[in-house]
DRENDO-1510 file (C-alpha; in Angstrom, 1 decimal, always signed):
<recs>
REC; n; res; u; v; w
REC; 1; UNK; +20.4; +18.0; +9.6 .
REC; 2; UNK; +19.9; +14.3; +9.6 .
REC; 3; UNK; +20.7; +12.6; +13.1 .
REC; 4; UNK; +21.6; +9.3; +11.9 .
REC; 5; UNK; +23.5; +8.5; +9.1 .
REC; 6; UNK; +23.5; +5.5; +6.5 .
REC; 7; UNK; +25.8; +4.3; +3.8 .
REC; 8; UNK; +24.2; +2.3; +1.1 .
REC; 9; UNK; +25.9; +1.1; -1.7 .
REC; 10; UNK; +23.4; -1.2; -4.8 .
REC; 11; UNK; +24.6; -1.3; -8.1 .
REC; 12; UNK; +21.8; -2.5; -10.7 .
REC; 13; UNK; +23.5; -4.4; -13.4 .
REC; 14; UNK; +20.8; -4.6; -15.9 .
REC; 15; UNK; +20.2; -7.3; -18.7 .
REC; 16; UNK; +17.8; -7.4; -21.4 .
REC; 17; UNK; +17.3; -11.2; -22.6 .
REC; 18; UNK; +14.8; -12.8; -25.1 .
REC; 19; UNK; +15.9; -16.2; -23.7 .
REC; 20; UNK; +15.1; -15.3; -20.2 .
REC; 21; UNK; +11.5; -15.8; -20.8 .
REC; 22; UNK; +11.5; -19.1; -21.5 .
REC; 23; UNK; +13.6; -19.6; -18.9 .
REC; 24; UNK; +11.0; -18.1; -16.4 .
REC; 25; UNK; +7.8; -19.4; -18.0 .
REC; 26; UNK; +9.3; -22.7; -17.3 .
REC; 27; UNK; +10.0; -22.2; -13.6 .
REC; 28; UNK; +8.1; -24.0; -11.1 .
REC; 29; UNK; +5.7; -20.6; -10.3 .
REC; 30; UNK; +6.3; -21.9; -6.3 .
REC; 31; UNK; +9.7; -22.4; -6.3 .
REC; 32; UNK; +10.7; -19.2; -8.0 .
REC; 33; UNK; +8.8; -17.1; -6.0 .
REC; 34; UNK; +11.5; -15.0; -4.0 .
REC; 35; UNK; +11.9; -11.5; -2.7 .
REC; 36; UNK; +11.9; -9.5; -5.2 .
REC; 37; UNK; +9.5; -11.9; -7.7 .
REC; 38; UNK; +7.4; -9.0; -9.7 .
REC; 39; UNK; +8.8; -6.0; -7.3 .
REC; 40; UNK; +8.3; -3.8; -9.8 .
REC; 41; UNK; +4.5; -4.7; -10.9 .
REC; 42; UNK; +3.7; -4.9; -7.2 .
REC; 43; UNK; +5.7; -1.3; -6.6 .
REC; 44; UNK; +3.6; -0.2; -9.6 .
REC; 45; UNK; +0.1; -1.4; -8.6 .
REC; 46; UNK; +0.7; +0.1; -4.9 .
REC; 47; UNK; +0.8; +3.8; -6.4 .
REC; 48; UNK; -2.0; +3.4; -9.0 .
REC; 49; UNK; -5.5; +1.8; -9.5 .
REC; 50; UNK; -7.8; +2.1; -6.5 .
REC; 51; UNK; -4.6; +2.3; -4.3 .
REC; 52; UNK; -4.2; +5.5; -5.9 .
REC; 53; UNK; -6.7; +6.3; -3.5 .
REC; 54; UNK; -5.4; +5.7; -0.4 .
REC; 55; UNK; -2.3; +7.1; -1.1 .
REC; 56; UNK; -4.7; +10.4; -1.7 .
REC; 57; UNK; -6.3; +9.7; +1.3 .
REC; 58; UNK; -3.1; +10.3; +3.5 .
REC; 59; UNK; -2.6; +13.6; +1.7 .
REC; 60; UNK; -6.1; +14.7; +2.3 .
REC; 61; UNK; -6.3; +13.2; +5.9 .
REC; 62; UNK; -2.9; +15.0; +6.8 .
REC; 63; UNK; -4.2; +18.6; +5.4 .
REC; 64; UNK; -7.5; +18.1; +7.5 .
REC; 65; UNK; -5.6; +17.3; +10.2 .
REC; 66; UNK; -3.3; +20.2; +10.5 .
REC; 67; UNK; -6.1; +22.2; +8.9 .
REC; 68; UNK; -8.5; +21.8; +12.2 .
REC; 69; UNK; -5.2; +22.1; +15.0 .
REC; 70; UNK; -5.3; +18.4; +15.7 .
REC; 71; UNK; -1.5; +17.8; +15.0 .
REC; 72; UNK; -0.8; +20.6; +17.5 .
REC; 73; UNK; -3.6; +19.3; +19.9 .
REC; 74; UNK; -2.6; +15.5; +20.1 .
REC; 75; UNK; +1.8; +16.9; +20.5 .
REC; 76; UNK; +0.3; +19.2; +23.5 .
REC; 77; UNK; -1.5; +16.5; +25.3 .
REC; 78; UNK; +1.3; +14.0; +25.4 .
REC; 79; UNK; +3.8; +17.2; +25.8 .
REC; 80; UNK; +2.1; +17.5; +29.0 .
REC; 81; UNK; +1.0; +14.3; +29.8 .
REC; 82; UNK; +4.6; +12.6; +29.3 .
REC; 83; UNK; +4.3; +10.0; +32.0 .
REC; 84; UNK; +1.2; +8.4; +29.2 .
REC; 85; UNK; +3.6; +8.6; +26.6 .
REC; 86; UNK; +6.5; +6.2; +28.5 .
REC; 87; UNK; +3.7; +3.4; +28.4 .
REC; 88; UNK; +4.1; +3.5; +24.1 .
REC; 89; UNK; +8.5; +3.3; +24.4 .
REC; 90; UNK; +8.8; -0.4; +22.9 .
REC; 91; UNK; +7.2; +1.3; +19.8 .
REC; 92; UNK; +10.2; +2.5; +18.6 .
REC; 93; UNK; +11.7; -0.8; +18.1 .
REC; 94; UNK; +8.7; -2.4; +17.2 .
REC; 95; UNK; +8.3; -0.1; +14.8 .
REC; 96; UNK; +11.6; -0.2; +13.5 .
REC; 97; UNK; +12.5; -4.2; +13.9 .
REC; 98; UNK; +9.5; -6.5; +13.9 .
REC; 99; UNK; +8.8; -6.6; +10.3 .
REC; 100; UNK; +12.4; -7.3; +8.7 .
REC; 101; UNK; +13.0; -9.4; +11.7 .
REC; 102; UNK; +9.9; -11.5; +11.3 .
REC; 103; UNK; +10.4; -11.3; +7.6 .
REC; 104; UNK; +14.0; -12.7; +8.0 .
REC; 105; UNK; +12.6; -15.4; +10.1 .
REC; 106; UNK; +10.1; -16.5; +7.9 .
REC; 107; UNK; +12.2; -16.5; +4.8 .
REC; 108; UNK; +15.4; -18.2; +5.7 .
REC; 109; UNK; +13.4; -21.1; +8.2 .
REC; 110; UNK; +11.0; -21.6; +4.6 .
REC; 111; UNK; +14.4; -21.8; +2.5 .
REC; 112; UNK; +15.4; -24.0; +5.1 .
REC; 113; UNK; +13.2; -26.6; +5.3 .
REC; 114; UNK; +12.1; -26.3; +2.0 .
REC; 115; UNK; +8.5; -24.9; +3.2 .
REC; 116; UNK; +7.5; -23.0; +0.2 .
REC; 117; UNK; +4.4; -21.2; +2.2 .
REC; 118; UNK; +6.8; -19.6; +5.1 .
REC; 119; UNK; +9.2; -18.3; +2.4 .
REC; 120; UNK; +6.7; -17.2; +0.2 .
REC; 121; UNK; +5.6; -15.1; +3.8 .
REC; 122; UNK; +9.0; -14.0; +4.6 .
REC; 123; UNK; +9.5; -12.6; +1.0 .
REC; 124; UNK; +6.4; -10.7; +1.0 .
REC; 125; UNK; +6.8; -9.2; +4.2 .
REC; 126; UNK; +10.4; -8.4; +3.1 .
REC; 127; UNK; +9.1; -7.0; -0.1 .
REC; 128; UNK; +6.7; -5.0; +1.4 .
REC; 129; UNK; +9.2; -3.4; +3.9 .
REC; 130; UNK; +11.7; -2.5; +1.0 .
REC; 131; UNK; +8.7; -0.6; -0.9 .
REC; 132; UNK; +7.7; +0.9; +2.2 .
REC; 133; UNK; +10.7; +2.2; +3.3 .
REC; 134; UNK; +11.6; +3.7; -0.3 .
REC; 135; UNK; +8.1; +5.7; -0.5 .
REC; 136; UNK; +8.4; +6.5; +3.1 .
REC; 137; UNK; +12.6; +7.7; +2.4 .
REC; 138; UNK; +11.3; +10.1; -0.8 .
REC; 139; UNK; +8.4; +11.7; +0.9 .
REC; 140; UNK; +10.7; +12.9; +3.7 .
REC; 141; UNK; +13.9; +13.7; +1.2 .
REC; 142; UNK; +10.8; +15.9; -0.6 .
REC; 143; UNK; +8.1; +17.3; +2.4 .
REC; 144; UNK; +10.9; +18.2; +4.6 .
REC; 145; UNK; +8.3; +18.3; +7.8 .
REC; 146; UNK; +9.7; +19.4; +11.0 .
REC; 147; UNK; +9.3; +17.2; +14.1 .
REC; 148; UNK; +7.4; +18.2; +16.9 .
REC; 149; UNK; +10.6; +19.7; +18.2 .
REC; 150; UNK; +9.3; +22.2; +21.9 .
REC; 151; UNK; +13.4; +23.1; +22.1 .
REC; 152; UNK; +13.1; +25.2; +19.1 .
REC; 153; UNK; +11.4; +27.8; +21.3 .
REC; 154; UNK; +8.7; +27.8; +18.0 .
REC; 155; UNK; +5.2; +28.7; +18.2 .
REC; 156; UNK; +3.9; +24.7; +18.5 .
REC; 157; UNK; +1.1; +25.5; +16.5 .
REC; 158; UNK; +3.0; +27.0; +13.2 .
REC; 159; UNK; +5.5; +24.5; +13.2 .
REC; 160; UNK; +2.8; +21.7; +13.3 .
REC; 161; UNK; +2.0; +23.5; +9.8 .
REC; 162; UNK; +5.6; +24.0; +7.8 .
REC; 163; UNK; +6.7; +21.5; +5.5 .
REC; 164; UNK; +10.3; +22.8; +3.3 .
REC; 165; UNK; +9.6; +21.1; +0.2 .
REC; 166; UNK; +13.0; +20.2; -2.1 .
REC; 167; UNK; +15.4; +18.0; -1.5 .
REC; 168; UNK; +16.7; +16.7; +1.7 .
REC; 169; UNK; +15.5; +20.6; +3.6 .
REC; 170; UNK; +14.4; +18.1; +6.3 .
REC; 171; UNK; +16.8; +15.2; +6.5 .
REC; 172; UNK; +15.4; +11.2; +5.9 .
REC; 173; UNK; +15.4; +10.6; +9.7 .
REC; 174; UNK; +12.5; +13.1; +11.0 .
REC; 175; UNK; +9.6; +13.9; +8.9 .
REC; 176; UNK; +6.2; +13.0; +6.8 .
REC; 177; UNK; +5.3; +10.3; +7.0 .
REC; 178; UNK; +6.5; +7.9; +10.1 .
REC; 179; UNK; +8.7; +5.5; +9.2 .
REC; 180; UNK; +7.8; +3.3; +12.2 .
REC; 181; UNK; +4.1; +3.2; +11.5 .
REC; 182; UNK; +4.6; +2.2; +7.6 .
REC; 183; UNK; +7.1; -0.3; +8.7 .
REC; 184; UNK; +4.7; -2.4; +11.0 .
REC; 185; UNK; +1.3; -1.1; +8.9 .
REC; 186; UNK; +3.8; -3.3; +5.7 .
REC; 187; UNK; +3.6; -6.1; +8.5 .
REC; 188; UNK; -0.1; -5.9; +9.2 .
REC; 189; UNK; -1.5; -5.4; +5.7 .
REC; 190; UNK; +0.8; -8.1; +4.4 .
REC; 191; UNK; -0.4; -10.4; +7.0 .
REC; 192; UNK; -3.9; -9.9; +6.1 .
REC; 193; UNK; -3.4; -10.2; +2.3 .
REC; 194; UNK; -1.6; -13.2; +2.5 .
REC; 195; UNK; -3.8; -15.0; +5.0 .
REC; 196; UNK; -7.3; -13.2; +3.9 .
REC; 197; UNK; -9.4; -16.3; +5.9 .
REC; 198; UNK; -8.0; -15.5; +9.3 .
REC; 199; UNK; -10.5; -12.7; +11.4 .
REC; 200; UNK; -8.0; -13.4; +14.3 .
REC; 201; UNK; -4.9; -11.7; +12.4 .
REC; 202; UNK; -7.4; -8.2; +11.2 .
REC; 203; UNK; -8.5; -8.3; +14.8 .
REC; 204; UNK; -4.3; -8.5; +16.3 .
REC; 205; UNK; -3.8; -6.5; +13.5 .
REC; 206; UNK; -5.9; -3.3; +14.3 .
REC; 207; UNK; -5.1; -3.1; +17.9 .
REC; 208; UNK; -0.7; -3.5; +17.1 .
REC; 209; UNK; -2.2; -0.5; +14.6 .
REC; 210; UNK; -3.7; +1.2; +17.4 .
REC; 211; UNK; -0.8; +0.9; +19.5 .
REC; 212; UNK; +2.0; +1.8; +17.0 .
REC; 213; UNK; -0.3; +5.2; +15.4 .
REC; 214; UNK; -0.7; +6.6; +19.2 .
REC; 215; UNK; +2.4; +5.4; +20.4 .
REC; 216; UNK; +4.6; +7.4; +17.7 .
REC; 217; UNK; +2.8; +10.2; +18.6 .
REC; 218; UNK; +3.2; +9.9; +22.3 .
REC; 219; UNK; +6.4; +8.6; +22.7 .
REC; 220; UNK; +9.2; +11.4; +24.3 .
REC; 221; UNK; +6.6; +14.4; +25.4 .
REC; 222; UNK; +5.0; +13.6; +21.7 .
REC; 223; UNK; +8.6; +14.6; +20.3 .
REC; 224; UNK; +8.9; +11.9; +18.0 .
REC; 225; UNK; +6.3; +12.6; +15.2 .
REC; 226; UNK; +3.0; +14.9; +14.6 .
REC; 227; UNK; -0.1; +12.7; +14.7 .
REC; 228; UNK; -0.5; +12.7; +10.6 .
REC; 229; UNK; +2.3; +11.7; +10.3 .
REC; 230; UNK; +0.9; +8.8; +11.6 .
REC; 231; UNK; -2.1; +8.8; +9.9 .
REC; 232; UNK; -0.6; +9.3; +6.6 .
REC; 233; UNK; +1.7; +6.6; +6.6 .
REC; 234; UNK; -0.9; +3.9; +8.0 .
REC; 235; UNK; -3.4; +4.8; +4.8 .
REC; 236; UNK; -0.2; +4.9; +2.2 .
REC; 237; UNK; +1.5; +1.7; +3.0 .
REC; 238; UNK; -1.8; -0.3; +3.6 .
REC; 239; UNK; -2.1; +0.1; -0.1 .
REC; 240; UNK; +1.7; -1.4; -0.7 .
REC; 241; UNK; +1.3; -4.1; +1.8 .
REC; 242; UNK; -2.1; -5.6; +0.7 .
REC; 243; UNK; -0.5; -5.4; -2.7 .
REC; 244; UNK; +2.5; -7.6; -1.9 .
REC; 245; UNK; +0.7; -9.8; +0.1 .
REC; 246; UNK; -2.0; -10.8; -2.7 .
REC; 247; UNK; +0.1; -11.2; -4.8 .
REC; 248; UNK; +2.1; -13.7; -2.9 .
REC; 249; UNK; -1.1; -15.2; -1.9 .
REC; 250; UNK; -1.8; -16.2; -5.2 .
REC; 251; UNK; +1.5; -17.5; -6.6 .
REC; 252; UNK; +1.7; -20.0; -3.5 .
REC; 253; UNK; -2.2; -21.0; -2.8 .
REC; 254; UNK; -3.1; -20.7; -6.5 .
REC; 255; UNK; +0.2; -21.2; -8.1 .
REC; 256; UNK; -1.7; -22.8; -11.3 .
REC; 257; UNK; -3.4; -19.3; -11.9 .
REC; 258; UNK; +0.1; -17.8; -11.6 .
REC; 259; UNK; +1.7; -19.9; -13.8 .
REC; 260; UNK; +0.0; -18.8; -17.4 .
REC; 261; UNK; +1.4; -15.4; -16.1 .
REC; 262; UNK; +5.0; -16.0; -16.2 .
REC; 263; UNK; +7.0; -12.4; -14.7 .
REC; 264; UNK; +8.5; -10.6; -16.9 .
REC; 265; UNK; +10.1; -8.4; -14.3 .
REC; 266; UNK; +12.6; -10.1; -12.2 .
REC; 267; UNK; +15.1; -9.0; -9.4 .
REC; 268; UNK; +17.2; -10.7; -7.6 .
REC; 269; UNK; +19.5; -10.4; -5.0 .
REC; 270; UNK; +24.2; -11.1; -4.9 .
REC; 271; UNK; +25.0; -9.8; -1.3 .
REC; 272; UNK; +28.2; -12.2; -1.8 .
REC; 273; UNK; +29.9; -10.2; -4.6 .
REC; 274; UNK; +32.3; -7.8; -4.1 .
REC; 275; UNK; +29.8; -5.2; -3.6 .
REC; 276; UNK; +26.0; -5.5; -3.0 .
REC; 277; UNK; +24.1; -5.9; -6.1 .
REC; 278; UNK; +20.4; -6.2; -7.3 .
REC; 279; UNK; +20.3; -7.4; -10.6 .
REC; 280; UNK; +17.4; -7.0; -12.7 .
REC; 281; UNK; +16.1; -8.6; -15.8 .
REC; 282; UNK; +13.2; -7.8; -18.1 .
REC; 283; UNK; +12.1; -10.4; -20.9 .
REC; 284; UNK; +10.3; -9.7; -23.9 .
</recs>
């Protein structure tokens, strides 16, 4: 059952061009840079490669975890230690606004005032959200996990271990992974990739991590999500965000690099027409 409902409603009108790529390889490689500027190369590269890795990693790390009781440990603690887990509350809307926000923010003051760096920022952190959030959206439709739910009067312990694999046996609200930790790890990894030369940004990086991985497990009695959930989704969307955020790194600080490798994927974005749209256009 899901608790919250959403109505989304994209149509993708899609057009197949031979003109269009000389229309993009003549493009200022800054200037066209935008939020959806090689989504589906940067989607692509998140799942495979070495990333491929990491995105194993939150498999195996979630397996161990259940494996040696740790998901049912970690839910018990803050289950009886609740008055811990009230210190971790603002992680729910951290979690769930400071990336799109801060994305937002970036993107429309760059557009603005015509500063080509804090778009490029807000588009990649808005990028990486909108990944995120679809991997994180078709894990849960597909894992089903149950929440950490003590009103079910269910043994803790075997629930910490069920997943309902299908379609939608769980809902997209609860479930494997957390949303909340893939939505600020997008933030954090981005951050880093896009800015590699700052320590200080790893350094508040890893402890908003810190904060948002225990938090989500702590928050309500450690009701809100089982510890790998955590885990998983920290090690899954690190992979999507460092993607993004190289990739915008290097079409705004090395834009002469990017420019002998015009796109040949390209989305774009008509919230103006008479129903959202996301057009995309590949050139041959």
């Amino acid at each position: 059952m899901l608790k919250r409902r959403s109505f989304f409603m994209v149509i993708f009108l899609i057009s197949v061009s031979p003109a269009l790529g000389g229309v993009m390889s003549g493009t200022d490689p800054v200037k066209s840079v935008g939020i959806f500027s090689n989504f589906g190369e940067n989607a692509g590269k998140s799942f495979t490669g070495n990333r491929a890795w990491l995105q194993a990693a939150g498999v195996a790390a979630t397996a161990l975890l259940i494996a040696t009781d740790t998901d049912y440990r970690v839910h018990n603690y803050f289950r009886n230690h609740r008055a811990a887990g009230r210190k971790f509350h603002s992680v729910v809307v951290t979690g769930s606004l400071l990336t799109p926000l801060t994305g937002a923010v970036c993107y429309l003051s760059g557009a603005a005032g015509s500063d080509s760096e804090l778009e490029g920022l807000g588009s990649a952190l808005l990028q990486a959200q909108v990944i995120s959030s679809l991997h994180v959206l078709a894990l849960k439709a597909l894992t089903g996990r149950p929440h950490p739910d003590p009103d079910t009067g269910e043994d803790m312990r075997k629930l910490s271990r069920r997943f309902r694999f299908g379609f939608l046996r769980g809902g997209l609200f609860w479930g494997w992974p957390s949303g909340h930790t893939a939505s600020t790890m997008a933030l954090v990894s981005t951050l880093t990739a896009f800015y590699p030369g700052k320590p200080w940004l790893k350094i508040g990086g890893a402890a908003l991590m810190g904060y948002t991985i225990v938090g989500v497990s702590a928050v309500g009695g450690g009701h809100m999500h089982w510890f790998s959930d955590t885990i998983a989704a920290a090690l899954m969307t690190y992979a999507i965000g460092h993607t993004v955020g190289s990739y915008y790194h290097d079409r705004i600080f090395h834009a002469g690099a990017s420019a002998a490798k015009p796109e040949r994927l390209m989305m774009s974005a008509d919230p103006m027409a008479a129903f959202p749209m996301i057009r995309l256009a590949y050139a041959f």
